[in-house]
C-alpha positions as CSV (number, residue, x, y, z in Angstrom):
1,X,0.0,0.0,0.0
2,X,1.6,3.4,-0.8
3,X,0.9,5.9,2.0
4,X,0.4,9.2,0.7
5,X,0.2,12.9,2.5
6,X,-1.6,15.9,1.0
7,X,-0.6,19.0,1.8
8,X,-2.3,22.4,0.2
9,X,-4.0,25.3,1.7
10,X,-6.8,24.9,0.2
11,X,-9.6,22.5,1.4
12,X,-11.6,21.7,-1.7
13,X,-8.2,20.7,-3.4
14,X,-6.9,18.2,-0.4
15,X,-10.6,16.7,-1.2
16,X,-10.1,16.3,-4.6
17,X,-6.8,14.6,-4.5
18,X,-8.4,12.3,-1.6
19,X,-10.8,11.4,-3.4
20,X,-8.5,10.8,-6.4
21,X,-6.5,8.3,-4.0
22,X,-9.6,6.8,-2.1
23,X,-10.8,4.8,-5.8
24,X,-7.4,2.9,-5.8
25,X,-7.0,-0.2,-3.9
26,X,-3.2,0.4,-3.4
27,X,-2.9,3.6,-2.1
28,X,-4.3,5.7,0.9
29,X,-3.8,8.9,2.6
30,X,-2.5,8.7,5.9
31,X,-2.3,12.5,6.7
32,X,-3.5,16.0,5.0
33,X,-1.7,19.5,5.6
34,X,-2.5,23.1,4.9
35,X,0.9,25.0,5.3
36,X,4.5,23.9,4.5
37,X,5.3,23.9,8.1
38,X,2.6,21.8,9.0
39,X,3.4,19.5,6.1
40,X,7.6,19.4,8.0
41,X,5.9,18.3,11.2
42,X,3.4,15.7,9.8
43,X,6.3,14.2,7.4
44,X,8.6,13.7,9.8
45,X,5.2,12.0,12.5
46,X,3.9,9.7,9.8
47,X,6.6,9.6,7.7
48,X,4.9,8.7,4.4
49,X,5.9,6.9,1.1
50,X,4.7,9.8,-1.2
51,X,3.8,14.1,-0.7
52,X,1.7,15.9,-2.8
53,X,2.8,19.2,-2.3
54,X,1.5,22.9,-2.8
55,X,3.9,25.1,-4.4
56,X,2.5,28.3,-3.0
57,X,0.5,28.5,0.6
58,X,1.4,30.7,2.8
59,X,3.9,32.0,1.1
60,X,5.0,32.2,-2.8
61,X,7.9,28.9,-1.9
62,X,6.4,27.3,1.1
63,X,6.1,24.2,-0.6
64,X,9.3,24.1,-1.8
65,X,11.0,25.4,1.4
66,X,9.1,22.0,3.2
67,X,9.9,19.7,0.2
68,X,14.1,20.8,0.6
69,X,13.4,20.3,4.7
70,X,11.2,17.2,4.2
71,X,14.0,16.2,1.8
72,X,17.0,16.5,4.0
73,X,15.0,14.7,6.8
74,X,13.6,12.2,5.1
75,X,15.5,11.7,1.7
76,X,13.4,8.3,0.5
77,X,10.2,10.4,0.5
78,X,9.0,10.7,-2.9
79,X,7.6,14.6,-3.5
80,X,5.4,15.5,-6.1
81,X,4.3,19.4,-6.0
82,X,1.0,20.6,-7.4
83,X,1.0,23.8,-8.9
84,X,-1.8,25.6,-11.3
85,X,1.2,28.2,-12.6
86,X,3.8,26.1,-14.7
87,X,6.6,28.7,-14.1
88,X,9.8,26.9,-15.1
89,X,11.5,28.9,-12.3
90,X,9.5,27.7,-9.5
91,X,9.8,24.0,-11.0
92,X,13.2,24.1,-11.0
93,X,13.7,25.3,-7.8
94,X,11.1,22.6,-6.9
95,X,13.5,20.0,-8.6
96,X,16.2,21.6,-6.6
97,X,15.0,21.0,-3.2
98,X,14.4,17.6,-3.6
99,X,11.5,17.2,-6.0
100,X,10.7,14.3,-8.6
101,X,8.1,15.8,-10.2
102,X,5.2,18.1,-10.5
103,X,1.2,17.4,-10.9
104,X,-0.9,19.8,-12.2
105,X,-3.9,20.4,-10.5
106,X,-6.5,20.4,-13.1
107,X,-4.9,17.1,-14.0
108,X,-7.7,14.2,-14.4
109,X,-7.4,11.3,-11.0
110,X,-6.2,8.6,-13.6
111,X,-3.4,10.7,-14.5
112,X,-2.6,11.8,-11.0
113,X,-2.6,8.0,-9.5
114,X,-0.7,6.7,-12.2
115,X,1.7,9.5,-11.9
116,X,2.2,8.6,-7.9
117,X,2.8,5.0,-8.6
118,X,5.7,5.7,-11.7
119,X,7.2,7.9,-8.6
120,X,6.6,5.5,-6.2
121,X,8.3,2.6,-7.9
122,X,11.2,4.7,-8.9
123,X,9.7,3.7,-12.9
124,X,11.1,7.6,-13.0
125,X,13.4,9.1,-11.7
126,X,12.9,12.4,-13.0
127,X,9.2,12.9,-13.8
128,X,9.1,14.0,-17.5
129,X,7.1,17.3,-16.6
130,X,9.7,18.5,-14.2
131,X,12.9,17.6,-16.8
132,X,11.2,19.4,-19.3
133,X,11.3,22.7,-17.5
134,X,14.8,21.7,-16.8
135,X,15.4,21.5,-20.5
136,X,14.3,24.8,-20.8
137,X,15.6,26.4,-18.0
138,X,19.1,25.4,-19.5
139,X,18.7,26.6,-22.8
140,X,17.2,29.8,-21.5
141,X,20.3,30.0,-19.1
142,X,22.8,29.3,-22.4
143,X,20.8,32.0,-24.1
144,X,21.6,34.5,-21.6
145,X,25.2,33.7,-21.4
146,X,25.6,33.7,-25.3
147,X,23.5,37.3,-25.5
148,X,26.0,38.3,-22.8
149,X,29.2,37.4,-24.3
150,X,28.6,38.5,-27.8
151,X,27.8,42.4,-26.1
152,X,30.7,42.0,-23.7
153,X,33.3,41.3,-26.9
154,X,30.9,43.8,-28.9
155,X,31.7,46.3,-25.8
156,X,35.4,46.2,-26.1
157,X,35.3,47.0,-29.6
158,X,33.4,51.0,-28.6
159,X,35.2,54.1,-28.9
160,X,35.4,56.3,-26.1
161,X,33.2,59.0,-27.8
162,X,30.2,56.2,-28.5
163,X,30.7,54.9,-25.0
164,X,29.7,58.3,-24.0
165,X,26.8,58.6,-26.6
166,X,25.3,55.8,-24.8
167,X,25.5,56.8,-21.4
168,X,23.7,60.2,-22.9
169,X,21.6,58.2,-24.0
170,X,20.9,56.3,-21.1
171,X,20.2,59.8,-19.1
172,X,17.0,60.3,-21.6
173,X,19.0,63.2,-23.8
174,X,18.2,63.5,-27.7
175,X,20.3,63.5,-30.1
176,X,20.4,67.4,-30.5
177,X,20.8,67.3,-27.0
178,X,23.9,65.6,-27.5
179,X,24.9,67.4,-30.0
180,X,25.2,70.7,-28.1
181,X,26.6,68.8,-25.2
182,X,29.5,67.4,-27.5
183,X,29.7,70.7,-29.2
184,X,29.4,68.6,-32.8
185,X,26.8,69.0,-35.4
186,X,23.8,66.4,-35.3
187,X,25.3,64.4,-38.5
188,X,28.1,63.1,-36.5
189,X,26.3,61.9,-33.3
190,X,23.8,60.0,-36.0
191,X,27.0,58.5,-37.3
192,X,27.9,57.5,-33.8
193,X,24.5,56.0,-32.9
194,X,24.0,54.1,-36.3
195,X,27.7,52.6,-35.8
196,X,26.6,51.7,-32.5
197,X,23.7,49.6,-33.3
198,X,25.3,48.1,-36.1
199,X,27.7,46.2,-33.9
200,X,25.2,45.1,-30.7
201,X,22.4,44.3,-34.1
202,X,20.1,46.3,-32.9
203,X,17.4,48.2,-34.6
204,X,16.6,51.0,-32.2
205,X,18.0,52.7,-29.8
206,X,15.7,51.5,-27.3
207,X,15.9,47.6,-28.1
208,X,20.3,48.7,-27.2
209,X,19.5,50.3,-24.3
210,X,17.2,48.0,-23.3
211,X,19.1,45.1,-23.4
212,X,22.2,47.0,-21.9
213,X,19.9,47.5,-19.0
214,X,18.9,43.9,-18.3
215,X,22.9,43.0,-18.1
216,X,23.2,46.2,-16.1
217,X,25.5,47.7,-18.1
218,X,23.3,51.0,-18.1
219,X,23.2,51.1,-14.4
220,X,27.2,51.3,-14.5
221,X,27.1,54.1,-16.8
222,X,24.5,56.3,-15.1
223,X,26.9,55.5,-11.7
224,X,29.8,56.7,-13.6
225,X,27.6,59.5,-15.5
226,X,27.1,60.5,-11.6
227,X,30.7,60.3,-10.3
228,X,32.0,62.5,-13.0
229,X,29.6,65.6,-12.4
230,X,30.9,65.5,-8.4
């Protein structure tokens, strides 16, 4: 018999699932809990074969702050979270604390009992669901670093005076602004600003500065920017 613990804040969902578990003959649930700490205590008094666990109670990671505590306490309980929001973040971090897998829970009872005993008898290891978001996680992660090498070697190749067009830039002047600021006519800082998209690819100058901004190289300027008017 696999023994089983729900644990979700809300009551019409522990139902649900205990109902789910009640119309198998090889499963029953030997303890429900509404909060993450709860779901520590309970673990550790009934210790159980499987949790179903609630990503977000009472707060947004209490379900995967008890699943890493259950986990270190208890590492050959099997922990399945249920979450309606499939953010690859949270799953991941899931994964992370000690997670096999992850049930949504608009999922259909068949799906959810045959998805406890694949965890149960190690069939899995990793559910498929929760490797996905893995998978993506990675590629996302490789994304980022490749976006943030090619405008760190793109970087390097800048002149001083289009270094300095972009951190006007970044301080919301115009071009004519600029201009008058540089003491050069309004040709050359064009020239500037078109050679300067040219090498980070970019169409505008607010698709550059945006994505100078999310690697926070515009935050660096505007502290610089700063420094040099004290």
């Amino acid at each position: 018999m696999i023994r089983v613990m729900i644990c979700d804040d809300i009551e019409e969902i522990c139902t649900f699932f205990k109902k789910a578990i009640s119309q198998t003959s090889d499963m029953e649930v030997v303890a429900v809990a509404n909060s993450g700490i709860d779901a520590v205590k309970m673990a550790d008094e009934v210790k159980p074969d499987v949790v179903l666990m609630d990503i977000q109670m009472e707060t947004r990671t209490a379900g995967i702050d008890a699943a890493k505590k259950i986990f270190e306490n208890n590492p050959e309980i099997k922990i399945i979270m249920l979450t309606v929001h499939e953010e690859s973040e949270l799953i991941v971090h899931s994964y992370l604390a000690g997670a096999v897998d992850y049930i949504n829970k608009l999922s259909k009872p068949n799906y959810i009992t045959e998805q406890i005993r694949k965890i149960y008898s190690e069939e899995i290891l990793i559910g498929s669901t929760i490797a996905l978001h893995i998978r993506d996680e990675f590629i996302k992660t490789q994304k980022i670093q490749k976006s943030l090498l090619f405008f760190m070697t793109q970087w390097s190749t800048l002149t001083e005076s289009e270094i300095d067009i972009i951190r006007l830039l970044a301080d919301g002047k115009s071009r004519r602004e600029i201009a008058d600021e540089k003491s050069v006519v309004l040709a050359t800082v064009k020239t500037h600003i078109n050679n300067i998209l040219r090498k980070f690819e970019c169409s505008s100058t607010k698709e550059l500065l945006t994505n100078l901004k999310d690697m926070g190289i515009i935050e660096y300027l505007l502290k610089t920017m700063e420094k040099k008017h004290n």
